[in-house]
ZAMARGU-4260 file (C-alpha; in steps of 0.2 Angstrom, whole numbers, plus 5000, padded with zeros to 4 digits):
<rodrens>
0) 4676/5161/5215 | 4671/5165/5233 | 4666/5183/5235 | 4678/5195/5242 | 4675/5198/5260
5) 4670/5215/5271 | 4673/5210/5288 | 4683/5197/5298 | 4679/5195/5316 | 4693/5188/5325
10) 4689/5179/5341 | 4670/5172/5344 | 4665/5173/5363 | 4654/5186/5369 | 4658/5202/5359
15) 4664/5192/5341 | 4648/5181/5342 | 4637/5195/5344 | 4647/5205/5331 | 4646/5193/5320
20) 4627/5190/5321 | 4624/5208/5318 | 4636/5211/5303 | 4626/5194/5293 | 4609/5201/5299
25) 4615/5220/5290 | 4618/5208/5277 | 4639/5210/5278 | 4648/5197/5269 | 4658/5192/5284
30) 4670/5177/5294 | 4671/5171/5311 | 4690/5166/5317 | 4692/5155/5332 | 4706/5145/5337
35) 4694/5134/5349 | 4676/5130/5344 | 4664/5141/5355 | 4655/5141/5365 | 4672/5135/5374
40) 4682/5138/5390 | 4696/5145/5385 | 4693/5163/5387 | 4680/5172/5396 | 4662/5168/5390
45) 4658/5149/5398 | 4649/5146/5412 | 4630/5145/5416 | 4628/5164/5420 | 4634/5182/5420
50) 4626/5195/5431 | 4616/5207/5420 | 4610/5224/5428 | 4605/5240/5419 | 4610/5253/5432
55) 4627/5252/5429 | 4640/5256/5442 | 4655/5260/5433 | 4650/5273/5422 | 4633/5278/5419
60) 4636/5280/5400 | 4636/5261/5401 | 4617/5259/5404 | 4611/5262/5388 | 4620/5247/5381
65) 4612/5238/5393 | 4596/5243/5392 | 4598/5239/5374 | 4607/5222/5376 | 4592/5216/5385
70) 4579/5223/5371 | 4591/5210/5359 | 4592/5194/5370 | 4574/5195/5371 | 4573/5196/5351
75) 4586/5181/5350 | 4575/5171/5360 | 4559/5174/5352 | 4570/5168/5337 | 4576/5154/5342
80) 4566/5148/5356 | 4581/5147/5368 | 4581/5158/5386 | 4595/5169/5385 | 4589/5181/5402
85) 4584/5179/5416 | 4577/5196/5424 | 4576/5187/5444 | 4579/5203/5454 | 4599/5208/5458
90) 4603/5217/5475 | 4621/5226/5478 | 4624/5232/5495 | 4638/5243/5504 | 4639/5256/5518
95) 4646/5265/5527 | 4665/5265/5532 | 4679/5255/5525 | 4673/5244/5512 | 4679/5231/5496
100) 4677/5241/5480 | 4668/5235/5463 | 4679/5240/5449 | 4679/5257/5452 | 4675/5270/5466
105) 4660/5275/5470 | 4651/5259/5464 | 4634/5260/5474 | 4632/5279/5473 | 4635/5279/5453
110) 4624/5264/5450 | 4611/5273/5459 | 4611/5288/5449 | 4612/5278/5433 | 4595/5273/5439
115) 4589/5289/5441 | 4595/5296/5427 | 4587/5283/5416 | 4572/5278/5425 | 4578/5262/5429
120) 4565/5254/5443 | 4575/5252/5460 | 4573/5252/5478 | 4583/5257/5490 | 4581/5245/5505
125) 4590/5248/5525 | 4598/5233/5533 | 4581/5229/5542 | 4573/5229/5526 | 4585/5218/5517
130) 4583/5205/5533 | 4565/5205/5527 | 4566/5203/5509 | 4580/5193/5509 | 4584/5185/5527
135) 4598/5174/5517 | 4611/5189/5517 | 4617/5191/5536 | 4621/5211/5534 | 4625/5223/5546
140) 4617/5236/5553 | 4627/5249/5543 | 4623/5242/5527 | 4613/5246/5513 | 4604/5239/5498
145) 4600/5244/5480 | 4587/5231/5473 | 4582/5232/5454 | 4569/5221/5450 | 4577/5220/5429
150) 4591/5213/5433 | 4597/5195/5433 | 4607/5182/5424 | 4610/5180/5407 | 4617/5161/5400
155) 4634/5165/5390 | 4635/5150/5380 | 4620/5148/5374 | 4621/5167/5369 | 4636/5165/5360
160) 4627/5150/5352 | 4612/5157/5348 | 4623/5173/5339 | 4635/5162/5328 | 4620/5150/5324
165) 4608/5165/5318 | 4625/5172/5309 | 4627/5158/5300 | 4610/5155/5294 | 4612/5172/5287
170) 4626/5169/5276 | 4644/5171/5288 | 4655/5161/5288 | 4664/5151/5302 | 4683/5146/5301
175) 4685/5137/5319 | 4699/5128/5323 | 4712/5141/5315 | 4727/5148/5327 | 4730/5166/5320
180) 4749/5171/5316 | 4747/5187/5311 | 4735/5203/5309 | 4739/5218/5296 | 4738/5226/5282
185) 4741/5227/5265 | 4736/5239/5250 | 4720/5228/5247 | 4714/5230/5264 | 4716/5221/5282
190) 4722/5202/5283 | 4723/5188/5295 | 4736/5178/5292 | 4732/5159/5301 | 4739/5141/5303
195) 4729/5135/5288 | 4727/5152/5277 | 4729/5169/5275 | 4708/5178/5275 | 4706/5194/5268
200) 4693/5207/5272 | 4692/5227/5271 | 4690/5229/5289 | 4694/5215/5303 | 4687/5217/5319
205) 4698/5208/5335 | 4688/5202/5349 | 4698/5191/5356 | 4696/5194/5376 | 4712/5188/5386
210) 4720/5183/5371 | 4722/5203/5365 | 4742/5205/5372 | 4750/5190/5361 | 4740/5195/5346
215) 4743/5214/5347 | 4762/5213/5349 | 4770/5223/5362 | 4765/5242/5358 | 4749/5238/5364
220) 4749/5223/5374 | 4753/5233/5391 | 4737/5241/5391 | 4726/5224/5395 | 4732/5213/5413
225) 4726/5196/5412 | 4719/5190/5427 | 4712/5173/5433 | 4697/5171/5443 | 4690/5156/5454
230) 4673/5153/5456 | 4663/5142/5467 | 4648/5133/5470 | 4643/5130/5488 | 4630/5118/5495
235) 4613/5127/5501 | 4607/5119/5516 | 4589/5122/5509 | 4590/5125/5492 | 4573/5132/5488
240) 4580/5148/5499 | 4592/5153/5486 | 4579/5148/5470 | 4579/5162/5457 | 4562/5172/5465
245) 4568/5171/5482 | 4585/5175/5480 | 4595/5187/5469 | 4609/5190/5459 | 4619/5199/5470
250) 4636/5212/5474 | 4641/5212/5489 | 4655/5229/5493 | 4659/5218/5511 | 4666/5230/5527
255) 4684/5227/5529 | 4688/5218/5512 | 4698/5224/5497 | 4687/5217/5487 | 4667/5210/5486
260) 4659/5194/5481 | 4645/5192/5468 | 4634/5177/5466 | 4616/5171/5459 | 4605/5161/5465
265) 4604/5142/5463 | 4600/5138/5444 | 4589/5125/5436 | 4601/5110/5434 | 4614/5121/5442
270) 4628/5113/5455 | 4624/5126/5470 | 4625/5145/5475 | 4637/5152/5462 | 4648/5164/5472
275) 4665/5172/5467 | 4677/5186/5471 | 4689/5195/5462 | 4709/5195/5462 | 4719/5209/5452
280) 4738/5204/5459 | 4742/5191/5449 | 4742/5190/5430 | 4742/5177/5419 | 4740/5169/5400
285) 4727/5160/5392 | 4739/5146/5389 | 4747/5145/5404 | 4733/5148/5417 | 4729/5137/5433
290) 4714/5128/5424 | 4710/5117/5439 | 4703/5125/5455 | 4707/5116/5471 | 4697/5112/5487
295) 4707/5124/5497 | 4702/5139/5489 | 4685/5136/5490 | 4688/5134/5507 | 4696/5148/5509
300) 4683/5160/5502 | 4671/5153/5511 | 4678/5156/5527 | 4685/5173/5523 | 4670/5180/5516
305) 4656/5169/5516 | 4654/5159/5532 | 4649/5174/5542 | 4638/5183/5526 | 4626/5170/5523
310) 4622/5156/5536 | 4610/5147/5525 | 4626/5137/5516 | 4634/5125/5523 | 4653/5129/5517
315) 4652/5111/5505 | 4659/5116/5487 | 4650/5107/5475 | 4660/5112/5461 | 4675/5126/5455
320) 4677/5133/5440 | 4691/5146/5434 | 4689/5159/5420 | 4700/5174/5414 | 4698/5194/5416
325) 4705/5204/5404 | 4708/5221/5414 | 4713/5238/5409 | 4719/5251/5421 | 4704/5261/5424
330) 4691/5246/5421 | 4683/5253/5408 | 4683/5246/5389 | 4696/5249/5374 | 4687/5252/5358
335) 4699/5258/5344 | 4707/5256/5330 | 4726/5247/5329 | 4739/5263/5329 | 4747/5253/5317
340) 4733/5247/5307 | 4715/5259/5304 | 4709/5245/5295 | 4710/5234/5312 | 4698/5239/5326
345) 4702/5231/5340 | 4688/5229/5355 | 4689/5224/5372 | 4674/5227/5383 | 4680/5218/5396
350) 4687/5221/5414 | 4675/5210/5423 | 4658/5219/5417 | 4658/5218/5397 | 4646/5203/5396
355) 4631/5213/5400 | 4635/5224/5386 | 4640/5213/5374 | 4622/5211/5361 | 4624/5231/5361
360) 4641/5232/5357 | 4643/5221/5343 | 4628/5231/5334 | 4638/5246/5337 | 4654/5240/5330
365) 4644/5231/5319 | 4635/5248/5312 | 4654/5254/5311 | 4665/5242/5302 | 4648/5236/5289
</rodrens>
């Protein structure tokens, strides 16, 4: 008879891997439910790379979590030999005047006084000096940089895989493939009702990203928006300009623009300069999401926003992806129990930045629910 279990994790991108991992390593007896088999791209964790910086702009209590996500990547990848972060420099720059705002206001000024508060190692650099560091961003005289030499990329699939493989060696379990039916409770403890079974635990922890609204049933689903996002891969006219060394990860707070671009710099095997924006009108599902990405909004990003900001591309998309922000109405993160449930945590870290976070978090919730 199998052992009865003490926590289900319910979802298995970037929060439920790392949860997961963290729980078998404290020696947790615990399962992994996943309707797809991640690493996959059917939520918000796929992709070559998510920007990682430890000055954090929306909310200085948020560095911490980053400064310690970093100390865990670095621990997973002396374990399994795989390079989870990539510490290549990240610069964000704004100004003066009207200008697109990242998640919350007051973006640049908070970031930099995370950075002081903390210690983090930054400059701050005029336009002339951004021309010399970094002559592929066409600024403006009005603009201004904050460069921090820690921050970088980290590679989300192979993070997630890393996490559920390392969890697995240490005794979790994995139930992939399983479309969940129902969450609750019973005098026993916290359920999961699926397609295939019915799992039982004493706690069950729901990480499930853009998925959260159909699972959590209509109390609560109003408090996330689902939101797709387009990203894009333009062609370098020299590449080794935008190699990771010479160019950054990047925020750019544009003059005149609801809202900025990121990007990072050209990747080993990757397809181009990854560059995106962000879009917060239109909400979707993940089931019924535009999963294909046309040429013309490629285009259409590119002459909007990028043409003029960096001449060194040539406006070519090399390749378009689409993924899924799970949004909140104040872009920070929802970390709580069900009201209807105490035995149910339910966690979203989410709202565009949560990635950065996420080997920190699942330790915390981990240290809660174990």
């Amino acid at each position: 008879m199998e052992q009865p279990l003490d926590a289900i994790v319910l979802g298995l991108g970037a929060m439920g891997s790392a949860t997961l991992y963290q729980l078998a390593k404290a020696g947790v007896r615990a399962l992994g439910l996943d309707r797809h088999h991640p690493p996959h791209a059917f939520g918000s964790s796929h992709g070559e790379t998510r920007v990682t910086r430890l000055a954090i702009g929306e909310g200085e209590q948020y560095t911490p979590l980053a400064i310690r996500s970093h100390e865990i990547w670095r621990d997973l990848e002396r374990e399994t030999g795989e390079r989870l972060l990539v510490e290549c420099g990240g610069l964000i720059v704004s100004g003066a005047g009207a200008r697109a705002t990242c998640h919350v206001p007051g973006f640049f000024a908070n970031t930099l006084a995370a950075a002081n508060r903390y210690g983090i190692s930054h400059e701050i650099l005029d336009a002339a000096a951004i021309r010399r560091r970094f002559p592929q961003f066409a600024v403006g005289d009005d603009d201004v940089g904050y460069y921090e030499p820690s921050a970088g990329y980290v590679r989300p699939e192979a993070c997630v895989a890393a996490q559920l493989a390392l969890a697995r060696d240490r005794g979790a379990r994995l139930a992939l493939g399983e479309t969940v039916l129902e969450i609750g409770e019973s005098p026993e403890g916290a359920f999961v009702r699926t397609d295939r079974a019915i799992h039982r635990a004493a706690r069950v922890v729901v990480t499930a990203g853009p998925w959260l609204p159909e699972l959590l049933g209509p109390a609560w689903a109003g408090r996330f928006r689902v939101c797709r996002q387009a990203l894009h891969w333009y062609e370098p006219a020299n590449a080794s300009d935008f190699e990771p060394g010479r160019f950054p990860v990047f925020i750019w707070e544009l003059a005149g623009h609801a809202q900025p671009i990121y990007g990072f710099p050209v990747v080993p095997g990757g397809a181009g300069v990854k560059i995106a924006t962000e879009q917060f009108e239109e909400t979707t599902t993940p089931s019924s999401m535009a999963r294909e990405v046309g040429p013309r909004e490629a285009h259409e990003l590119f002459e909007t926003k990028i043409a003029g900001s960096f001449p060194g591309l040539t406006g070519r998309s090399l390749a378009s992806v689409a993924c899924l922000y799970t949004m909140t109405a104040d872009s920070h993160f929802v970390i709580e129990p069900h009201p209807a449930f105490p035995r149910v945590l339910v966690a979203s870290p989410c709202s565009g930045h949560g990635f950065k976070h996420s080997a920190a978090i699942g330790e915390s919730i981990a240290m809660r629910v174990g």
